[in-house]
Structure formats: C-alpha cells, structure tokens
Backbone as CSV, one residue per row, in Angstrom:
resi,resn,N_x,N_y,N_z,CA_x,CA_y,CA_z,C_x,C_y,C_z
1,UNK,90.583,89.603,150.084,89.965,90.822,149.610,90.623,91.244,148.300
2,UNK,89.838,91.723,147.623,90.192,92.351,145.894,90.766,93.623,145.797
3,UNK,91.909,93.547,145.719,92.498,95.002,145.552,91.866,95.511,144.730
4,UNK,91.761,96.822,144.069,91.613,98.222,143.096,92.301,97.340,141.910
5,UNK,93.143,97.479,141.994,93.777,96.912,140.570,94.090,95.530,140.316
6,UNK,93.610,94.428,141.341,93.422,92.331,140.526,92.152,93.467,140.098
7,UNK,91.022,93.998,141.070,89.855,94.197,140.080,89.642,94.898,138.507
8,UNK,90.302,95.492,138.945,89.934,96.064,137.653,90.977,95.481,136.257
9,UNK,92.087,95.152,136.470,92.398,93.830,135.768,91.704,93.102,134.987
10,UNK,90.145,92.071,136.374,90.018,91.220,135.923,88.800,91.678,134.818
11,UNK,88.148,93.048,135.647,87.358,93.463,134.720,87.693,93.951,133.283
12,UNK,88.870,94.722,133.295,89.492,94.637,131.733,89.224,93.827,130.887
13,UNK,89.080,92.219,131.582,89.633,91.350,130.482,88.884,90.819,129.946
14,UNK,87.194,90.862,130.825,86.246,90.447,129.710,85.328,90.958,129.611
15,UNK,85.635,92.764,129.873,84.509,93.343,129.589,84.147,93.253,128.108
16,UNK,83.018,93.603,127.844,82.361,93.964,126.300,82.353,95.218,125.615
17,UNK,81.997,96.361,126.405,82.401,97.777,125.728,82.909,98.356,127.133
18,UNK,84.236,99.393,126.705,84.601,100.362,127.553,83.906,100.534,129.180
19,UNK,83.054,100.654,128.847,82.005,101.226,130.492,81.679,100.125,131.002
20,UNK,81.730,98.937,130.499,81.022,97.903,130.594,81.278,97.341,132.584
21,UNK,80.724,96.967,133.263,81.023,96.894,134.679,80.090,96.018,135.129
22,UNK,78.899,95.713,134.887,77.817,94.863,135.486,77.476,93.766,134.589
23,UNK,77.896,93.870,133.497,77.430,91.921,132.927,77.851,91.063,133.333
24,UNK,77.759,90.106,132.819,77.277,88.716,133.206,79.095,88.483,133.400
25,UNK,79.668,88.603,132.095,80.927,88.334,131.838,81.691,88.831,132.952
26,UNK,81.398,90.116,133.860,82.489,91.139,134.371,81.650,90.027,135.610
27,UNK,80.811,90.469,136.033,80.361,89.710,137.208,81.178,88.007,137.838
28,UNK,80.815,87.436,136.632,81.666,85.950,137.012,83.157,85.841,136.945
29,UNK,83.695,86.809,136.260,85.649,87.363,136.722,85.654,87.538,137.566
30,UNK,84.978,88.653,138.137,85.018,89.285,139.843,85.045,88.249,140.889
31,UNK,83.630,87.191,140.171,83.377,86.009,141.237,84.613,85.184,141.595
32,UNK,85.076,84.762,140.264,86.302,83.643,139.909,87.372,84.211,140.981
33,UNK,87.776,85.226,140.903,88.892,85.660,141.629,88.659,86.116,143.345
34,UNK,87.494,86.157,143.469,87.048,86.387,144.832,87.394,84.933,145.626
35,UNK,86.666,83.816,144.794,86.856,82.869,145.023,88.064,81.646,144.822
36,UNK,88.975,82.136,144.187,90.410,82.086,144.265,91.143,82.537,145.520
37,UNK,90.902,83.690,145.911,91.394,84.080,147.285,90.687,83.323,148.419
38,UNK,89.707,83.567,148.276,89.192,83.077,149.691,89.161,81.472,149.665
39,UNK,89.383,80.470,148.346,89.932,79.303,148.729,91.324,79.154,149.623
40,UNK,92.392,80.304,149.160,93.332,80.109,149.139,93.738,80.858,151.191
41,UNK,92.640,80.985,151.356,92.117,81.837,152.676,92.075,80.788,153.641
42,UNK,91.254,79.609,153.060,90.349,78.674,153.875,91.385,77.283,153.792
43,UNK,92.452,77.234,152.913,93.720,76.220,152.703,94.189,76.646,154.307
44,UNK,94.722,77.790,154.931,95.643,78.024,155.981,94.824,77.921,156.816
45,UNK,93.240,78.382,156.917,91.826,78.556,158.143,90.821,77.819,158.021
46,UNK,91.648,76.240,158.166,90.554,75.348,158.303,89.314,75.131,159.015
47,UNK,88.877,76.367,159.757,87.998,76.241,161.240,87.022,77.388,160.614
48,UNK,87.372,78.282,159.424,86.870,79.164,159.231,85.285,79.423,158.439
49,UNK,84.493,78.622,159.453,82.910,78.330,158.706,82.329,79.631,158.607
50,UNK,82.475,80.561,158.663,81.665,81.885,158.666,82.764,82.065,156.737
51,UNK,83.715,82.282,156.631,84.073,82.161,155.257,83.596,80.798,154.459
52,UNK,83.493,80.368,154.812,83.343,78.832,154.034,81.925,78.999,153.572
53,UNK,81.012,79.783,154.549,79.548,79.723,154.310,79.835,81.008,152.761
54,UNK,80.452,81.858,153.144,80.743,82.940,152.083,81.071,82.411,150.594
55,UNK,82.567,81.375,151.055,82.403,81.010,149.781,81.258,80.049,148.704
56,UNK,80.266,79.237,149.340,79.714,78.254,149.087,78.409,79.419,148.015
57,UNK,78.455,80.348,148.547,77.256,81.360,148.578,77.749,82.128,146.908
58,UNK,79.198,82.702,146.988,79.855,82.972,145.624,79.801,81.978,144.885
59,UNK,80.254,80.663,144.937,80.107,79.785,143.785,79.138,79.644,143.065
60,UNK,77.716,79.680,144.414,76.638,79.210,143.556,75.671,80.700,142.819
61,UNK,76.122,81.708,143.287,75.834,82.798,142.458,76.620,83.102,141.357
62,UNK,78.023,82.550,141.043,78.754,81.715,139.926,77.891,81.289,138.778
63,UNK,77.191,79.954,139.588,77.060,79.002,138.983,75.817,79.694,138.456
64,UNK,74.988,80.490,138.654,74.007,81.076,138.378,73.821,81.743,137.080
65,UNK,75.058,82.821,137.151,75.715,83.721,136.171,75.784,82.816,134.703
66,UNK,76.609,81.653,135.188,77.108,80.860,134.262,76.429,80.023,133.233
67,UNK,75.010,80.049,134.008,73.904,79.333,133.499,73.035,80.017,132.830
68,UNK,73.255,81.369,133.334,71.713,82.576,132.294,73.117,82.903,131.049
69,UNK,74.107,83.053,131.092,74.670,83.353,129.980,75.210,82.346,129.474
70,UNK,75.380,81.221,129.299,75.204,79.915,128.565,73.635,79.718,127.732
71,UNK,72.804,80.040,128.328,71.229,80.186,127.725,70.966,81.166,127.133
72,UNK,71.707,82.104,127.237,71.601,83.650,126.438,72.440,83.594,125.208
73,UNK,73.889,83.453,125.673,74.659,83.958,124.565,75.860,82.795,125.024
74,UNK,75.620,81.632,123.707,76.438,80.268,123.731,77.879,80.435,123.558
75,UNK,78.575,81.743,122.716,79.285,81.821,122.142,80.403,82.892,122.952
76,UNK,79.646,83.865,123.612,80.362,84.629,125.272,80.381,83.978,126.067
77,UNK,79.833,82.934,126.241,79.584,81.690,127.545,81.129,81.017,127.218
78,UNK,81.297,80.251,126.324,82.019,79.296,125.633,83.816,80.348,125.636
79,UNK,83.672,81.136,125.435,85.172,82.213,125.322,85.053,82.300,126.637
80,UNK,84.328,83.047,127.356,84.717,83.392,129.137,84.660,82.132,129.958
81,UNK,84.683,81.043,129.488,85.324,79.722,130.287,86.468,79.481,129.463
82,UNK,86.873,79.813,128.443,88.251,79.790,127.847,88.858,80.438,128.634
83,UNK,88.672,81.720,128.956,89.378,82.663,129.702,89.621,82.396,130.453
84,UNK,88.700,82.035,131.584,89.079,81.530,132.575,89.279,80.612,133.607
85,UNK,89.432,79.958,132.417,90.329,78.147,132.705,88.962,77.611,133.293
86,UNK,87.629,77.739,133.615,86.867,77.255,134.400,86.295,75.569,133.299
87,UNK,85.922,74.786,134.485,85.560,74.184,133.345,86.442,72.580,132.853
C-alpha cells in the first residue's frame, strides 16, 4: 500500500503544472510504484493469486498509459521512462 507521502513524492516528480494530479505522467508513477510494492509483496506470498491477478491488471493499465502518451507526446513519453528507469 502507498503511503501519503511515496505518493505524493512520486507525484511531485513528474507532474507538469502545480495542481497537476490526473495525467498520463502522474498516473504511470503512481502505477510504477504500486507495482514495485506489490512485486515486492508477491517475492515473500508466493500463493497469493488474488494479488497477482491485481498486479497483472496494473501493468497492463501501465502499459496502456504508456502507449496513448508515446502517441501523443514523444518527447514526455521519452523523459518519464528516463525517470523512471522503465524500459
């Protein structure tokens, strides 16, 4: 689970303006780190298919994100996989 402050951290780091909370960019940080934990969840709870279904479900709404803003905007796409090592 995402504390108050990894979140808002991660949202700091690639938001676009001040208020900024729902793009593409803030969305796939949130994802990245959701899914950082709950790998790191499913390393110790190998039996744990009700998470496993969870995570499979974040990646590919990830992978989603990753794909309308790669087709949108090549150049925010290209920096927020810098950022975050994805890739």
């Amino acid at each position: 689970m995402l504390t108050a402050r990894k979140k808002a951290t991660a949202i700091k780091n690639v938001q676009i303006h001040e208020k900024d909370t729902g793009s593409a960019d803030v969305q796939i940080s949130l994802l990245t780190k959701k899914i950082a934990e709950l790998t790191n969840h499913l390393k110790v709870h190998k039996k744990d298919n009700h998470s496993r279904r969870g995570l499979i479900q974040m990646v590919a709404d990830r992978r989603a994100h990753l794909k309308y803003l790669e087709a949108t905007n090549k150049k925010r796409y290209s920096t927020l996989v810098s950022k975050l090592g994805l890739k």
